[in-house]
C-alpha positions, 0 to 999 in steps of 0.5 A: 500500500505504502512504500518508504512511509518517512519518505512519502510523508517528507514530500507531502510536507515540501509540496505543502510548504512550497504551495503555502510560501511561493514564490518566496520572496516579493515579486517585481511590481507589475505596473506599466505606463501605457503605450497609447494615452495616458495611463497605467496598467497594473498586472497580476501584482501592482500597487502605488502608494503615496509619498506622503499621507493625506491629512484633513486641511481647514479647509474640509470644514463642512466634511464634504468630499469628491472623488473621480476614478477613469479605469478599465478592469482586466475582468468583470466576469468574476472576482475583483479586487480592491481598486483604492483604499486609504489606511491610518496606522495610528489606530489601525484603520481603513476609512474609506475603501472602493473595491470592484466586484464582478461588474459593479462598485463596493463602497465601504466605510469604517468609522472610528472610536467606540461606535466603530462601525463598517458600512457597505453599499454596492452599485452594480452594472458599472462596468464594460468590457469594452470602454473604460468607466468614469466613475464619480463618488460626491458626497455632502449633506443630503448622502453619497451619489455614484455617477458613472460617465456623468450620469447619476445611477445610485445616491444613498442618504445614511451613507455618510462619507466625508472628507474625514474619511479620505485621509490617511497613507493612499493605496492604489490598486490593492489592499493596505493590509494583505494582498488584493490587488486589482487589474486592469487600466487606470487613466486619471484619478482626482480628489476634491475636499468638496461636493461636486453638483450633476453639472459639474460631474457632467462637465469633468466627464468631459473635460477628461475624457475629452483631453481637456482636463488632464494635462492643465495644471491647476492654480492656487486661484482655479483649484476649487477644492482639487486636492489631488490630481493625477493625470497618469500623463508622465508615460515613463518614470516610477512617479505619478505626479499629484498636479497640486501638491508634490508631496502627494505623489503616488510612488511605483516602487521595483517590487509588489508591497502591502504597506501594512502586512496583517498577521493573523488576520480573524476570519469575520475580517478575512470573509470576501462574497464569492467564488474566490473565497469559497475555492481558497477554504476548498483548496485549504482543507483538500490540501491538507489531507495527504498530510494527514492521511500519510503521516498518521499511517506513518504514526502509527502503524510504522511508528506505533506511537499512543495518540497518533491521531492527534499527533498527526493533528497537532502537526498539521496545525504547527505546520500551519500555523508556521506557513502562516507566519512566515505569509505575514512577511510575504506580499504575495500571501495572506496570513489569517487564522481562516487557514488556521482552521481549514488546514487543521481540518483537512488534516482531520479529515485525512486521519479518518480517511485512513482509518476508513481505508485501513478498516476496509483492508482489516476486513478484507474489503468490507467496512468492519474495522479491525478487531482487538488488537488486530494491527494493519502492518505496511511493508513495502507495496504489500498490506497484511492484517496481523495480531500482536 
């Protein structure tokens, strides 16, 4: 049934420690200028982050806010990822966050101190595979309106965003903590510490998309609430230049990043909606079966040590749990304790998927398991039911 146990279950380990750390270091960071028009496209792993953090100014008094996005996702099929996100280190918090799923947009605001909560709205059909999208998010007094290419299509009233939110270190194109990057073209992106009325969207659409808006720098006299600007007009060069204030250069760095590596991450925080996630929790306990079902044989039946089912157990947890520690330093991964408990059960489900087939064996192919002392002993490629 088993031939060189010891070595078997060494190879299972490697295959497991090489799927759960590649590629073992940060890859190169997938961000290139386009070859037509301004703009950049991010692959599989690319990220900006800004020079410097946003701060809330005087000027914000009434907590208004605007943001305009011009991009195109690589896909709108399935998944998405997360297209922007600001993030304050100080109290561990994302204030404000605009991911794509599928064909639409998640909004998502986390709020700060005692009554800290998460609120999420979703604004579907934005997306098409065959022209880039502007999008604009205005908010004020009467909510948060979502125009895409000038035109309203949802305005929510309890979503209370406000300039506030978007201050903190700038993440474009992934997700300030773990690794969920977003693909696809991104041809300008401006933020404003105001609310922008229809005409105003429906001017700016223009005037981006025309041509008009994008390479003109603004004056301290015409700005009118800009607070950043970034044209993507550059086409070589690791900077994005914010037209109104250099210190808020978006920033390309060699190798993929996230700024602030999470450790441990809790399930409730880990969970995304969709076929992604479902998948990785398969992937997570099928994948720690072969540990389980060959070191427990191992265990014992080669080794006969007591307690060798939650030996083997306690060992697939400690592999786990070291996988996902050393993922805490690897961009490419996430460390979060979701896996924790999937690989532990896999593992559990890999010591009873033995015992299952050690027991058909006991019996001569029935299901009975084997009685009083009766022991399935593994020599070589042959399998024999002996009492001790």
């Amino acid at each position: 049934m088993l031939k060189a146990p010891g070595v078997t279950c060494l190879f299972v380990l490697c295959g497991i420690l090489v799927a759960g750390l590649w590629p073992f270091h940060a890859p190169l960071n997938q961000v290139t200028w386009l070859g037509e028009g301004n703009g950049l496209l991010f692959g599989k792993h690319g990220s900006l982050v800004s020079a410097n953090p946003f701060q809330a100014t005087a000027a914000q008094g009434d907590g208004s806010c605007s943001l305009e996005i011009w991009l195109k996702p690589s896909r709108i099929d399935l998944g998405g990822g997360m297209i922007l996100a600001f993030y304050q280190p100080d109290s561990q918090l994302g204030p404000f966050a605009l991911r794509q799923f599928q064909g639409g947009l998640v909004l998502e605001r986390k709020s700060v101190g005692p009554a800290a909560k998460k609120a999420v709205i979703y604004v579907g059909e934005v997306f098409s595979p065959l022209k880039p999208a502007f999008v604009t998010i205005t908010a004020g007094a009467s909510g948060t309106s979502t125009y895409v290419d000038g035109a309203l299509v949802k305005r929510v009233p309890d979503f209370a965003l406000s300039s506030r939110d978007l201050t903190g270190q700038f993440v474009v194109a992934n997700h300030p903590t773990k690794a969920y990057n977003w693909s696809g073209q991104m041809k300008g992106l401006a933020i404003y510490d105001r609310e922008l009325s229809a005409a105003e969207v429906s001017q700016s659409f223009v005037n981006w998309t025309k041509g008009t808006l994008g390479s003109t720098v603004p004056d301290s006299a015409n700005r009118n609430g800009v607070v950043a600007r970034y044209a993507f007009d550059e086409g070589k060069g690791s900077v994005v230049h914010n037209q109104v204030d250099s210190a808020k250069d978006l920033l390309i760095p060699s190798r993929f990043f996230v700024v602030h590596q999470q450790f441990l991450e809790l399930p409730w925080d880990e969970f995304r909606p969709g076929w992604r996630y479902w998948k990785d929790i398969g992937v997570n306990v099928v994948g720690f079966i072969p540990l389980g079902f060959f070191f427990y044989a191992y265990f014992s039946q080669m080794r006969r040590l007591k307690k060798s089912a939650a030996l083997t157990i306690a060992l697939g947890f400690a592999v786990s749990l070291t996988i996902e520690v050393l993922q805490s330093i690897l961009p490419t991964r996430d460390s979060g304790t979701t896996d924790l408990i999937t690989n532990t059960f896999g593992t559990a489900l890999g010591v009873i998927a033995f015992r299952l087939a050690a027991g058909s064996i006991c019996a001569g192919g029935s299901a009975r398991p084997c009685r009083g002392k009766e022991r399935l002993h593994l020599t070589g490629d042959r399998s024999q039911a002996t009492t001790s």
